[in-house]
Residue frames relative to the residue before (quaternion, step in Angstrom):
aa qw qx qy qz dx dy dz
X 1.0000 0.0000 0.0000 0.0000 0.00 0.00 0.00
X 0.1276 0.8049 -0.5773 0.0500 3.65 -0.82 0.68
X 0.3454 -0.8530 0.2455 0.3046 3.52 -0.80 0.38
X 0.6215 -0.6488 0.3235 0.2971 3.46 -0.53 0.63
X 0.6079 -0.6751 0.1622 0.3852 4.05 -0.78 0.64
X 0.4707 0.7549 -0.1001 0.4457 3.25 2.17 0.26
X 0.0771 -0.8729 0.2449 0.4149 2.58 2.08 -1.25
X 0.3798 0.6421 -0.5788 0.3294 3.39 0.88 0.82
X 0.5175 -0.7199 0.3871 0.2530 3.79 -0.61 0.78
X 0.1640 -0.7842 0.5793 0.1501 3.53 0.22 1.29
X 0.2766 -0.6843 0.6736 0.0372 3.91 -1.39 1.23
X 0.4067 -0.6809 0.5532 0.2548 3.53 -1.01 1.26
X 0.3047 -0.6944 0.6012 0.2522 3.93 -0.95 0.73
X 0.8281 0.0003 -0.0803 0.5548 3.77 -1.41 1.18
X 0.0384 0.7370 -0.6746 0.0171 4.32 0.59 0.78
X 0.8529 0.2361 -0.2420 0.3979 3.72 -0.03 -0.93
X 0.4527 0.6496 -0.4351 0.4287 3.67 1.37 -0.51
X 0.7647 0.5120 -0.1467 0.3628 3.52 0.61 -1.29
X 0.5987 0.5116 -0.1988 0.5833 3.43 1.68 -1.25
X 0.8559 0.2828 -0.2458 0.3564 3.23 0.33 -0.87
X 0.2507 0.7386 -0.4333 0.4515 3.56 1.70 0.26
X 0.7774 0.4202 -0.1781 0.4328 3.63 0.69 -1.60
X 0.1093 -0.7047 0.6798 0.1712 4.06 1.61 -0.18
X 0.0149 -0.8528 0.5216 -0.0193 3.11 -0.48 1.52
X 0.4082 -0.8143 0.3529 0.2141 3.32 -0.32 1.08
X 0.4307 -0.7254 0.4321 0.3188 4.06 0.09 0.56
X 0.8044 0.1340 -0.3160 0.4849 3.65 0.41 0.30
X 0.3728 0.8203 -0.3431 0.2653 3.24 1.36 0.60
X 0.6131 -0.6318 0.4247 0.2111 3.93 -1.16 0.09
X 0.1759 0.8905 -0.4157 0.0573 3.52 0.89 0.87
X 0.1151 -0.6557 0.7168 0.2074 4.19 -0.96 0.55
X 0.2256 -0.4860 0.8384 0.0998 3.37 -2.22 0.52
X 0.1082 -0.8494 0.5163 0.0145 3.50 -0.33 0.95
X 0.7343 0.1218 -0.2838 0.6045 3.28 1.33 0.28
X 0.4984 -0.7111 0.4896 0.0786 3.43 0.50 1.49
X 0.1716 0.7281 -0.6594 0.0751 4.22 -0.08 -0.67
X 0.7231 -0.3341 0.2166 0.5644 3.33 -1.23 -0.56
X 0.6353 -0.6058 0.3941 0.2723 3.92 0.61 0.40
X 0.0932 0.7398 -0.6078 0.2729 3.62 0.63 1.22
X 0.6750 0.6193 -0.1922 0.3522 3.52 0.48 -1.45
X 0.7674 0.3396 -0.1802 0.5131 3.19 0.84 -1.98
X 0.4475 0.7067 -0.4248 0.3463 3.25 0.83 -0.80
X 0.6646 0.5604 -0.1307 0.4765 3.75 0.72 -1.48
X 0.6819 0.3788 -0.2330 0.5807 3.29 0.78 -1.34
X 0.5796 0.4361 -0.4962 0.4771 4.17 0.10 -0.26
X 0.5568 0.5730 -0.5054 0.3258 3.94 0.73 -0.76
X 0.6793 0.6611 -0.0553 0.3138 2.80 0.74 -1.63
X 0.7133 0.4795 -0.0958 0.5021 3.33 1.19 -0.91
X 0.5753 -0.5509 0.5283 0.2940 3.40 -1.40 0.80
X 0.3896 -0.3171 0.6688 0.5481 3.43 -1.72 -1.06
X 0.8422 0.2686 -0.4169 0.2117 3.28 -0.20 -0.06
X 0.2257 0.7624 -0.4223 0.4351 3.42 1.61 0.70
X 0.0811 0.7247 -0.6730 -0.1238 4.14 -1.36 -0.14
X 0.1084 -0.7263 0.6634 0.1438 3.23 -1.29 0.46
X 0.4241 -0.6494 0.6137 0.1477 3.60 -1.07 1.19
X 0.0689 0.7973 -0.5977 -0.0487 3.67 -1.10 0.38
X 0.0832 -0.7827 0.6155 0.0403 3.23 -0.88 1.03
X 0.1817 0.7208 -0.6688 0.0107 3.38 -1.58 0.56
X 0.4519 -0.7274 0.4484 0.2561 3.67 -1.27 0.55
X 0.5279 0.6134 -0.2095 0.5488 3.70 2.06 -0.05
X 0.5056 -0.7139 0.4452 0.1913 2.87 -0.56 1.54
X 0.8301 0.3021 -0.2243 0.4117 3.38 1.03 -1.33
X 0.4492 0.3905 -0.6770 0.4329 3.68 1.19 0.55
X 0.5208 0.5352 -0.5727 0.3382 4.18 0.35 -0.67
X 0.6803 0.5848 -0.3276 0.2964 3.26 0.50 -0.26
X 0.5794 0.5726 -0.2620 0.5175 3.45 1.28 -1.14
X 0.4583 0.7844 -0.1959 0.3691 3.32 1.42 -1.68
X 0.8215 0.2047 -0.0534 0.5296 2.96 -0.29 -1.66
X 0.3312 0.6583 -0.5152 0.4376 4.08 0.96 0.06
X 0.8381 0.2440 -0.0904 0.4795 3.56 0.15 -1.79
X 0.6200 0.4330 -0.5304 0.3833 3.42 0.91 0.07
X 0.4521 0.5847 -0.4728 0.4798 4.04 1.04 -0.32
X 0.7810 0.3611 -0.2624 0.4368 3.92 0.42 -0.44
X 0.6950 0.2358 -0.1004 0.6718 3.67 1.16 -0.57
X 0.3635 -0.6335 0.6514 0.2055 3.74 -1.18 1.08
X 0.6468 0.5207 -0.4030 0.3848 3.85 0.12 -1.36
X 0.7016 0.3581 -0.4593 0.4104 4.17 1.10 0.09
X 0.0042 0.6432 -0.7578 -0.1096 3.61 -1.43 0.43
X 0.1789 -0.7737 0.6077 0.0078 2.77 -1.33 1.41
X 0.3814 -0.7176 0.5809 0.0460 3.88 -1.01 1.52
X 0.1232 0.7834 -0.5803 -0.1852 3.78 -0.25 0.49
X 0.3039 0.7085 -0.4905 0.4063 3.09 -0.11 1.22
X 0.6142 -0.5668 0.4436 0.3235 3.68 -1.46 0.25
X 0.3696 -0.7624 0.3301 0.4161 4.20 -0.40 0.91
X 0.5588 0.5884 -0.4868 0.3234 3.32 0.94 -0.05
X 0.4141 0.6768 -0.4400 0.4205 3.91 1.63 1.25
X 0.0823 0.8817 -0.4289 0.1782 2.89 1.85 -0.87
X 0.9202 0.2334 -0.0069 0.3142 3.11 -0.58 -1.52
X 0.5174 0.4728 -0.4728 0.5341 3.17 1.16 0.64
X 0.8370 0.3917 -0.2333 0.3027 3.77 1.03 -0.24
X 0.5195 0.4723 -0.1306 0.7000 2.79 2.64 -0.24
X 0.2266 -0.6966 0.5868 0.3450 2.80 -1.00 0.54
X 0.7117 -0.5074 0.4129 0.2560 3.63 -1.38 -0.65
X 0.7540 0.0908 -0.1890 0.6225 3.36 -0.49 2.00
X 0.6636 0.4641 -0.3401 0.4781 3.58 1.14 0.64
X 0.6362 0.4590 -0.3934 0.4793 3.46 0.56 0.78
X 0.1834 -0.8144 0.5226 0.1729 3.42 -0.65 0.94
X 0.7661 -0.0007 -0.2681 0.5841 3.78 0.44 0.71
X 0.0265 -0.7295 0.6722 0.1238 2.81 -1.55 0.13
X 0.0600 -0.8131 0.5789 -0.0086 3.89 -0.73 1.16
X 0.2653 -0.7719 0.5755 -0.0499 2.87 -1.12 1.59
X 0.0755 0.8017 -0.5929 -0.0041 4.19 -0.09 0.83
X 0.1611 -0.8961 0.3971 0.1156 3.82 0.13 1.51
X 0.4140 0.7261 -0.3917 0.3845 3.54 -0.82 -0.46
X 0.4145 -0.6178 0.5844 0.3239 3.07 -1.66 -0.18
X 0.4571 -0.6612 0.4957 0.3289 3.55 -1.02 0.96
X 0.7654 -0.3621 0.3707 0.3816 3.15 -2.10 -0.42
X 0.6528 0.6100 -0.2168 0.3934 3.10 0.88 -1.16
X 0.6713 0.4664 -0.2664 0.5108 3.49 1.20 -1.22
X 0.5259 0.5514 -0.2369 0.6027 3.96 1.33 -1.06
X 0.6663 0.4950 -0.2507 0.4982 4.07 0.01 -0.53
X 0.8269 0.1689 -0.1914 0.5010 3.77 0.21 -1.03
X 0.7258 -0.5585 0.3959 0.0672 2.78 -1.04 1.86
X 0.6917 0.2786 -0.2152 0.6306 4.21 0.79 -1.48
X 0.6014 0.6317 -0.4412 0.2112 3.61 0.23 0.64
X 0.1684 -0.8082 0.4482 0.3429 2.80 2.44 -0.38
X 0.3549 0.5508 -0.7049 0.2715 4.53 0.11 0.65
X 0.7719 0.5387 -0.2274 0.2495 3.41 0.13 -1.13
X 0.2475 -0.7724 0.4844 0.3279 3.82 -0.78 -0.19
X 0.4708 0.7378 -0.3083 0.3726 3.00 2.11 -0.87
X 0.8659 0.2215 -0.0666 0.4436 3.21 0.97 -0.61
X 0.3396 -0.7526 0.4963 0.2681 4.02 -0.18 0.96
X 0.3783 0.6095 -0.6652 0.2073 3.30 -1.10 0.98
X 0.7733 -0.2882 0.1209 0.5517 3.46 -1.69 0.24
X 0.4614 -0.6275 0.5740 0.2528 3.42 -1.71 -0.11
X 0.0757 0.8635 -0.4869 0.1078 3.35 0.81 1.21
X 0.1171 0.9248 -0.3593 0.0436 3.70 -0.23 -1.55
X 0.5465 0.5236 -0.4586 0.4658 2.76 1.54 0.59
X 0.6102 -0.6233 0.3783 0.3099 3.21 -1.00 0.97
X 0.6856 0.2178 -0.1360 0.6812 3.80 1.41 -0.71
X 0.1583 -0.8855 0.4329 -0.0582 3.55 -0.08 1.32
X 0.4302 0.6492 -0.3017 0.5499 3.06 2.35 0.41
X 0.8590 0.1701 -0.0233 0.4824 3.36 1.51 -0.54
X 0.6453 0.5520 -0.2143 0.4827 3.65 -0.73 -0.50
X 0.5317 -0.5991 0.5059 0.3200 3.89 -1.76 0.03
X 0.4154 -0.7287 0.4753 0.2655 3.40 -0.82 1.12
X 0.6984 -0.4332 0.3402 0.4570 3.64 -1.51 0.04
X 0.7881 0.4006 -0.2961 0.3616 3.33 0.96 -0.76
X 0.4881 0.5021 -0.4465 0.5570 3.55 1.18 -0.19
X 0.6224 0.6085 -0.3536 0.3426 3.89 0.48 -0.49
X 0.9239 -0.1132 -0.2371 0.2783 2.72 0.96 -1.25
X 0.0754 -0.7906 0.5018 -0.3428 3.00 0.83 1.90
X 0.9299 -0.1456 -0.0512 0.3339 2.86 0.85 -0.74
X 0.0105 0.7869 -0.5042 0.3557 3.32 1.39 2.00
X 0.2893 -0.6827 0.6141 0.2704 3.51 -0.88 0.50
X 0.7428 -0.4270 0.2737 0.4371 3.53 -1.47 1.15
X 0.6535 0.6422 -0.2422 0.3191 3.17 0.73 -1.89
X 0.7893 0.2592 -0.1819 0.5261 3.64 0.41 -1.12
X 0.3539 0.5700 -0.5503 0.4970 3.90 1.27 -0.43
X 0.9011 0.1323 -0.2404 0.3357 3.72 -0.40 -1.03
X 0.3894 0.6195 -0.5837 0.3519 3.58 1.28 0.23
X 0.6143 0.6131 -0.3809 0.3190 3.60 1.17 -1.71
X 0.7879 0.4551 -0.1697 0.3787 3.61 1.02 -1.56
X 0.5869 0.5007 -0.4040 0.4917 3.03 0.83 -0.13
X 0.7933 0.3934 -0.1920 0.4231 3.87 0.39 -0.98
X 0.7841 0.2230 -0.1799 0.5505 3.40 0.78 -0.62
X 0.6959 0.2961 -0.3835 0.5300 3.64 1.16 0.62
X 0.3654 -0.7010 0.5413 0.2866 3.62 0.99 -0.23
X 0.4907 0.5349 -0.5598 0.3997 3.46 0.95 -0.10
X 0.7436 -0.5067 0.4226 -0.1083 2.99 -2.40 1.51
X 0.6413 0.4463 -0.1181 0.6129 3.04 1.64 -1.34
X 0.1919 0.8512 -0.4880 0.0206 3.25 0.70 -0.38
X 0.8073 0.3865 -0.1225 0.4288 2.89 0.20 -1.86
X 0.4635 0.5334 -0.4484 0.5474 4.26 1.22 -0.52
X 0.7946 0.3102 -0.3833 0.3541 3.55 -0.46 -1.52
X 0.4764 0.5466 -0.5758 0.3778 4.29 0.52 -0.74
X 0.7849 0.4568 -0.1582 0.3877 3.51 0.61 -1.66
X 0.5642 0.4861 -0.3357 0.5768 3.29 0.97 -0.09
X 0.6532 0.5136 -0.3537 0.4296 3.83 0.75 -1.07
X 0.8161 0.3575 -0.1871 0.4136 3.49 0.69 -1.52
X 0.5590 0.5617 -0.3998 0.4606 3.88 1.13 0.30
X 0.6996 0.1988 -0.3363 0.5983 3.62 1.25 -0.30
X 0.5703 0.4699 -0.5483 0.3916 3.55 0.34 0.78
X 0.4328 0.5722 -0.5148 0.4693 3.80 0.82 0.47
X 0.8576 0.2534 -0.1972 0.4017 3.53 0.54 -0.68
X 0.7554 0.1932 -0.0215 0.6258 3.36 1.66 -0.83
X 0.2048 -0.8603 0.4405 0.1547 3.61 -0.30 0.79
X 0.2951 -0.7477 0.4812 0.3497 4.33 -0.03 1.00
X 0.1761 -0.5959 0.7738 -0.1226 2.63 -1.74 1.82
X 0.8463 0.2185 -0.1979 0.4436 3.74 0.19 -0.32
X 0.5418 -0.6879 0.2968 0.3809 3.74 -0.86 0.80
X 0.6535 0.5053 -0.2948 0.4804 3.85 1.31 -0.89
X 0.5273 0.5978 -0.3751 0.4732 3.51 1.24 0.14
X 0.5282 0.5418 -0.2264 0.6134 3.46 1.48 -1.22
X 0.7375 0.5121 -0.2141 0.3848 3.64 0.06 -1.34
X 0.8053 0.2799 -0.3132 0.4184 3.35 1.06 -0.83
X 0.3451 0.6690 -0.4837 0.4464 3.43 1.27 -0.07
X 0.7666 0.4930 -0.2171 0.3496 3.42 -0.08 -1.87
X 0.4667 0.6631 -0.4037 0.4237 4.05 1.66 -1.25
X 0.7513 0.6046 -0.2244 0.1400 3.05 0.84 -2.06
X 0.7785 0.3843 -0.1892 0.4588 3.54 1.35 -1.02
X 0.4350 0.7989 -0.3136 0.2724 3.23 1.48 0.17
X 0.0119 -0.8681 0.4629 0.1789 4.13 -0.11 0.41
X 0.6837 0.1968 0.0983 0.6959 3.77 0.52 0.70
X 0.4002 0.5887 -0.6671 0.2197 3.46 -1.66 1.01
X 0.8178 -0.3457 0.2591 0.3802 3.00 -1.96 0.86
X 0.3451 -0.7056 0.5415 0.2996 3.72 -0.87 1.10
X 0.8369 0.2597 -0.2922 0.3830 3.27 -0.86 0.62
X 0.6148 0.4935 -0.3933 0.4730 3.68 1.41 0.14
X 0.3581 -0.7022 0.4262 0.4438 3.73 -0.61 0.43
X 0.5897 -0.6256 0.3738 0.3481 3.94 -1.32 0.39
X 0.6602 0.4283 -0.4330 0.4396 3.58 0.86 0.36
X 0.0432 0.8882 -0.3969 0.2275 3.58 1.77 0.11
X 0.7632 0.1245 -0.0329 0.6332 3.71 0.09 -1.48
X 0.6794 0.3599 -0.5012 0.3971 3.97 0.32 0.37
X 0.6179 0.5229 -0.4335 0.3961 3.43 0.79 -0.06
X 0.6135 0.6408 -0.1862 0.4223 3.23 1.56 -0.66
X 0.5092 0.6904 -0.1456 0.4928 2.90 1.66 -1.18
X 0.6314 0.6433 -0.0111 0.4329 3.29 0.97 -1.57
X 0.7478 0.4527 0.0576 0.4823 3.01 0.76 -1.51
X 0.4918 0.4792 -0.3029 0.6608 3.67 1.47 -0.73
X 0.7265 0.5850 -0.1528 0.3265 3.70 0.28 -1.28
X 0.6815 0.4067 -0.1803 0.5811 3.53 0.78 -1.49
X 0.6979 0.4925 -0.1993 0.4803 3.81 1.20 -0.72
X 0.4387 -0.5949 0.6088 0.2882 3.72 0.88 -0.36
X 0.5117 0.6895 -0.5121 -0.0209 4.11 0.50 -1.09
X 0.7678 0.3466 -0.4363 0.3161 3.57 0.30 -0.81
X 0.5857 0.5206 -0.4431 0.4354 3.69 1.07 -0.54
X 0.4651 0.6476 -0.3972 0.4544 3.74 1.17 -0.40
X 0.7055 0.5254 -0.2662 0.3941 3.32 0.31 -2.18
X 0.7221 0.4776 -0.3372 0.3699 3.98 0.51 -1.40
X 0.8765 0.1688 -0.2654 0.3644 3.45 0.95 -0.22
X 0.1893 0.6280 -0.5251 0.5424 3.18 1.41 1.08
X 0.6858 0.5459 -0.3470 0.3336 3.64 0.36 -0.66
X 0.7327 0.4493 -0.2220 0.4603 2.94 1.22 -2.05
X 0.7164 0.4612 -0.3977 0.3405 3.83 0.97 -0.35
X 0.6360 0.5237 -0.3899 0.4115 3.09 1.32 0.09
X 0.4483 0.5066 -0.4790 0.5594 3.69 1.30 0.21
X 0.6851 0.4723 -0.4655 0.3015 3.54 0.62 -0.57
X 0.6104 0.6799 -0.1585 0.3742 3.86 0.89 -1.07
X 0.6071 0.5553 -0.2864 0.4910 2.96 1.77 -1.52
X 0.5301 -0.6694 0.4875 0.1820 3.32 -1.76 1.22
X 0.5175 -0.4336 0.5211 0.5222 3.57 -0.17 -0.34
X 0.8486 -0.1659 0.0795 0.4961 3.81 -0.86 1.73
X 0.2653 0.5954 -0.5929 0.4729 2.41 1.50 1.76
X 0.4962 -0.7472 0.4219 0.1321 3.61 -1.21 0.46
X 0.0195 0.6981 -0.7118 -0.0751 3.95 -0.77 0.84
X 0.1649 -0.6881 0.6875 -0.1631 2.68 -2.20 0.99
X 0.1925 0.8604 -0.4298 0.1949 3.13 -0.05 1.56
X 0.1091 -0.8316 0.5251 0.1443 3.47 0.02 0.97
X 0.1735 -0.7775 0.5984 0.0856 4.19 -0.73 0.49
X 0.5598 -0.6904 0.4464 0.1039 3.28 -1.39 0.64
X 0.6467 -0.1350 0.0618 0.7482 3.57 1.42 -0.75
X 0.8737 -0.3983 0.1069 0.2578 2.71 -2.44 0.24
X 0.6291 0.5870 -0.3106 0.4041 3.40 1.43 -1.16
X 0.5562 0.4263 -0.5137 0.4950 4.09 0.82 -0.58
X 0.6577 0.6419 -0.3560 0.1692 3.62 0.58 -1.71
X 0.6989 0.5123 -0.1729 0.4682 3.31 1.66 -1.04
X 0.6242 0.6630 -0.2795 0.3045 2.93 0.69 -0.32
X 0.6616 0.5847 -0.0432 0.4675 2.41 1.74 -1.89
X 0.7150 0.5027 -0.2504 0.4164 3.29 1.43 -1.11
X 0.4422 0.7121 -0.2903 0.4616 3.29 1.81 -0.94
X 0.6292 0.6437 -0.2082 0.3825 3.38 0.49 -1.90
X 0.8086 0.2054 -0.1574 0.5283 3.93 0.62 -1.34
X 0.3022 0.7013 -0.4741 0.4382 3.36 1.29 0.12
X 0.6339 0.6923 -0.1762 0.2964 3.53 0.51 -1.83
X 0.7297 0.4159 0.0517 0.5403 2.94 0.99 -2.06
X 0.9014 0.2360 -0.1120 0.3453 3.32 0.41 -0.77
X 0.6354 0.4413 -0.3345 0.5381 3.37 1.64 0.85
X 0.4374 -0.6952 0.4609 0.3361 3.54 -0.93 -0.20
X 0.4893 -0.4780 0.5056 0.5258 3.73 -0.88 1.16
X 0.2500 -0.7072 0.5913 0.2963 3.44 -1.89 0.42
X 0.1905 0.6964 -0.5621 0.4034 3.13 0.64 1.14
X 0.6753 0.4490 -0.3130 0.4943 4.00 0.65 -0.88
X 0.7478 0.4265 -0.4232 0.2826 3.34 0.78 -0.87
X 0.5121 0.5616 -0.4872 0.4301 3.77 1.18 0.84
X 0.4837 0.4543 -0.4682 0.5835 3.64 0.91 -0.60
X 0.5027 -0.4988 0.6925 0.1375 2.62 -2.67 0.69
X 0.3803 0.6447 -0.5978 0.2869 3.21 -0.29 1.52
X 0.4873 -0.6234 0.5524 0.2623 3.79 -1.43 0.90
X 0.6099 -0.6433 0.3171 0.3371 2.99 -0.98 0.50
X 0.5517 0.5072 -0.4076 0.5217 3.50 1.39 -0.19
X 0.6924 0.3191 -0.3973 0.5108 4.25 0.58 0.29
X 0.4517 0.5797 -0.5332 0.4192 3.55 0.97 0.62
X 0.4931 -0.6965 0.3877 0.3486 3.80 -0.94 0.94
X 0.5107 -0.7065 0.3783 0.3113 3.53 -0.89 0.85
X 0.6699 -0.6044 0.4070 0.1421 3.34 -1.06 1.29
X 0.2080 -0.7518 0.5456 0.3063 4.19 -0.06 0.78
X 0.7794 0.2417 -0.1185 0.5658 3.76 0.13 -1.69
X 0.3367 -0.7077 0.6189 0.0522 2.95 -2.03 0.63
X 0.1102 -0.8270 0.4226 0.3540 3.53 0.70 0.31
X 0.3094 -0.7506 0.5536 0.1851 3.70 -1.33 0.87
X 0.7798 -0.2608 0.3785 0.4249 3.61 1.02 -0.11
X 0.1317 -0.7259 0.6711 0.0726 3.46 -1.52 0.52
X 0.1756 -0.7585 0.6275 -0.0021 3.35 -1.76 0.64
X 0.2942 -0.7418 0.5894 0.1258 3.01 -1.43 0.47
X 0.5317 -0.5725 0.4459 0.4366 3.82 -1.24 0.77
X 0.5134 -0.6143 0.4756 0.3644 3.99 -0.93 1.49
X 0.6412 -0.3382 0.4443 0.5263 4.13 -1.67 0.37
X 0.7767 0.3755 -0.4376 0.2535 3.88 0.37 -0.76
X 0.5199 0.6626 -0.4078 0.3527 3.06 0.72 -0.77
X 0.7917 0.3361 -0.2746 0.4299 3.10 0.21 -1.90
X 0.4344 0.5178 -0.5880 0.4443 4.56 0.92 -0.09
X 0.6816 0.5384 -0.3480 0.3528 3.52 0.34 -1.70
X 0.8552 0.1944 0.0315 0.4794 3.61 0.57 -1.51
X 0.2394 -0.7339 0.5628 0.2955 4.17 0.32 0.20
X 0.7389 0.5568 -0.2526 0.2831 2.99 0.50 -1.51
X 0.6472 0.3625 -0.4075 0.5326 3.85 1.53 0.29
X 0.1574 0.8369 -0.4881 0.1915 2.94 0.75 0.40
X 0.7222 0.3259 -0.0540 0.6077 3.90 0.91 -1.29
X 0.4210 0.7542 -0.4594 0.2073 3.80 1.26 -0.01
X 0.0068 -0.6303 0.7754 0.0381 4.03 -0.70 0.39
X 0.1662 -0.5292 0.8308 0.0448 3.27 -1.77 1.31
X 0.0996 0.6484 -0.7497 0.0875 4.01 -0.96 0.57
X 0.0987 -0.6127 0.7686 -0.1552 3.63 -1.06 1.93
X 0.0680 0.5191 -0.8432 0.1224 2.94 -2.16 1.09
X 0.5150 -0.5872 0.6238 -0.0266 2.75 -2.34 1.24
X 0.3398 -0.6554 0.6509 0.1773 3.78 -0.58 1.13
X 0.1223 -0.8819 0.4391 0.1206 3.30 -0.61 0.90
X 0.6444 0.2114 -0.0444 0.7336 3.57 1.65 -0.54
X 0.3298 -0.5372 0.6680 0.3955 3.79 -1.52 0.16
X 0.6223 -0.3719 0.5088 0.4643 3.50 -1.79 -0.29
């Protein structure tokens, strides 16, 4: 647990579910690919020898910061500020025996107000996840056409309304252009008939948004594939996800790897002339009833671990 730059006390989601998923080996080669305020790695250094390293990646300047905090006190960290799907410019291939991946947007990033994630809280419309680079939400959507505005909401929020709120978004941008997030939020309320009691109604467009201004799921598919690359033989991935669209992806992803096209299972072949299978899936979890009392915010957490089983 550590606290966040807001001071609201940001809680790692599934800490030992996730750590111990990776059976970390003590002189072994470990990445945290999404690096936050460092619950995760933290755990993994326990675990580790001196002659162990953990890699850390993050696209936030201010988790690079925390980052490079614990690497000044501990050599065995190198810290990458950068997106993991760099990985492979800093690893080589088949030399890393885990790799953990906790997606989403943290607490810390959801808490501060000038980050524009949040609706709870009115500040710039920013949202990028690296706020050092790249097009913000509002410069985005300024200038999205209706068409993909509601292609975005509809597919990466699942939200219903889609096709109103685009049309609702791009008619008050002709006269006024969205700079703040409760400006956005109340627009989006406006076309809304009915929603989840207790969730607010711009919920899956801000998300929406947020998938979008970030790149994440086209990101997430190839984060994955570079982390199969790195992985050692019975090396280990770990990836916890936030909703359904990472979950699938993710689940899809070891699917790939760890079944056979069913095409072979018509050919006449034995199972020893069938090609050999990389990932093994180990299983999925959920955050325990305590956790999610202790912490809400795992509430929707999937942890889904698989096992490289062979190099190329």
């Amino acid at each position: 647990m550590s606290v966040n730059q807001v001071g609201v006390e940001h809680i790692t989601v599934m800490l030992n579910e996730a750590v111990d998923a990776l059976d970390v080996q003590p002189n072994g080669v470990y990445v945290d690919g999404t690096f936050g305020r460092g619950g995760h790695s933290r755990l993994i250094l326990s675990r580790l020898s001196e002659q162990g390293q953990l890699w850390v990646f993050d696209k936030d300047p201010r988790a690079i910061a925390v980052a490079q905090e614990l690497a000044a006190n501990d050599a065995r960290v190198h810290v990458v500020h950068d997106s993991f799907i760099a990985v492979e410019q800093h690893l080589i291939a088949n030399s890393v025996n885990g790799v953990l991946l906790d997606l989403g947007v943290s607490s810390p990033q959801i808490d501060d107000a000038e980050r524009g994630f949040s609706f709870r809280f009115d500040g710039p419309l920013d949202m990028r996840m690296d706020d050092s680079r790249g097009v913000s939400a509002a410069q985005w959507i300024a200038n999205v056409d209706e068409v993909e505005l509601a292609r975005v909401i509809k597919e990466y929020g699942e939200e219903r309304y889609a096709k109103p709120i685009a049309r609702a978004i791009v008619a008050r941008r002709v006269n006024q252009p969205f700079e703040r997030t409760l400006d956005l939020a109340k627009v989006v309320a406006s076309q809304i008939r009915g929603f989840e009691k207790g969730q607010n109604p711009a919920t899956r467009t801000f998300q929406a948004i947020r998938i979008a201004v970030n790149a994440e799921l086209s990101e997430l598919d190839a984060v994955l594939e570079s982390a199969l690359a790195v992985l050692a033989a019975q090396g280990r991935l770990s990836v916890i996800s936030f909703h359904s669209l990472e979950d699938r992806r993710v689940k899809q992803f070891i699917a790939k790897y760890a079944k056979h096209d069913q095409s072979l299972s018509r050919l006449p072949l034995r199972e020893d002339q069938l090609p050999p299978l990389l990932l093994r899936g180990l299983g999925k979890a959920k955050a325990s009833a305590a956790e999610v009392d202790a912490n809400p915010r795992s509430r929707s957490a999937v942890l889904r671990v698989a096992l490289k089983n062979t190099q190329l």
